[in-house]
N, C-alpha and C positions, 0 to 999 in steps of 0.2 A: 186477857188471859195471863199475862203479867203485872202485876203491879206493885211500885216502890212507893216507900211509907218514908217522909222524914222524920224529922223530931229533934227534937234541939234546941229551935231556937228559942230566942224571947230580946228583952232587952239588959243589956247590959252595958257599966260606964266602959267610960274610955281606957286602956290600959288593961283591963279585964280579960277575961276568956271564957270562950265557952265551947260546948264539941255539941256537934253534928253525928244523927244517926242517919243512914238509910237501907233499909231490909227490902232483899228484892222478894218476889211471893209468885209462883206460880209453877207450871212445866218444864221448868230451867233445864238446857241439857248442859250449857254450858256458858258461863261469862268471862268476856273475852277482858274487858275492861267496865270500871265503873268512874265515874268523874262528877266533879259538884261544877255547876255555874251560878250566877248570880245576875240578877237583872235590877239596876235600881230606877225607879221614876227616871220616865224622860232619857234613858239610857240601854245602850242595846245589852242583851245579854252577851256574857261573857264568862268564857271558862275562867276557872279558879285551878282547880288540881286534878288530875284526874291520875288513876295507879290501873296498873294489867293484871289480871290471873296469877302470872310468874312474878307480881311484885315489882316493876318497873313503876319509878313515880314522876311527873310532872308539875311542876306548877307556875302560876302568871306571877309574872317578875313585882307586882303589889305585893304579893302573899311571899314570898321564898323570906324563910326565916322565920317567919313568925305563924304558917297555915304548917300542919302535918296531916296529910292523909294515909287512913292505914286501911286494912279489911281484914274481913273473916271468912274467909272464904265457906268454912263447915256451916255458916250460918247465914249467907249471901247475903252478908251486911257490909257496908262501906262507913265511914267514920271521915269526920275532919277536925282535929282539935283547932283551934282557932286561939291562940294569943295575941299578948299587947294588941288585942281591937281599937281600928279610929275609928270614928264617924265616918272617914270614908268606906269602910267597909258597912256600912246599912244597905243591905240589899234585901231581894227575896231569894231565895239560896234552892237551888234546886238539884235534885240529883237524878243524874243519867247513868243507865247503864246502854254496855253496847254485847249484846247476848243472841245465845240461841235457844231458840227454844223447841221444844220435839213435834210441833205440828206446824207454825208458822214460819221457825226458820229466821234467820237472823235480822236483826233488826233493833233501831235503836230504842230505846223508852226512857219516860218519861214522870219523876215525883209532881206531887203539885204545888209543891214549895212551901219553905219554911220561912218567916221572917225574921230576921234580924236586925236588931234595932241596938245601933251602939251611940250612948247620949250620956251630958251627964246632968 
């Protein structure tokens, strides 16, 4: 009864950039926070950035400086622009929100991921 849509990725070189969408979709009564993690081959997932309701933002000490995540809250979309991309950043990139919703009640979810492919 919720569901988050990515969009964004693809491949691009090194040094490049690209932004990340995710739209949340459903009985929303309220999101608390939304946040991207990333899981590459062979490697456990891992947060990346995650921002609150009120705007509060976080991110993993790979990313500070060159990851910005923003939202839209009128539109329950979460955003992560993404520059100076490495190679080590090639993951599959997934977006969580952590929300309530008016029949099920709080709880986390879940995009199905976006791929990112930084190469040159």
């Amino acid at each position: 009864q919720v569901q988050l849509v990515e969009s964004g990725g693809g491949l691009v070189q090194p040094g490049g950039s690209l932004r990340l969408s995710c739209a949340a979709s459903g009985s929303i009564f309220s999101i608390h926070a939304m946040g991207w993690y990333r899981q590459a081959p062979g490697k456990q997932r891992e947060l990346v950035a995650v921002i609150t309701s009120g705007g509060s933002t976080g991110y993993a000490d790979s990313v500070k400086g060159r990851f910005t995540i923003s939202r839209d809250n009128a539109k329950n979309t979460v955003y992560l622009q993404m520059n100076s991309l490495k190679p080590e950043d090639t993951a599959v990139y997934y977006c969580n929100a952590h929300l309530t919703h008016f029949a099920l009640g709080l709880n986390n979810y879940w995009g199905p991921g976006t791929q990112v492919t930084v190469s040159s």
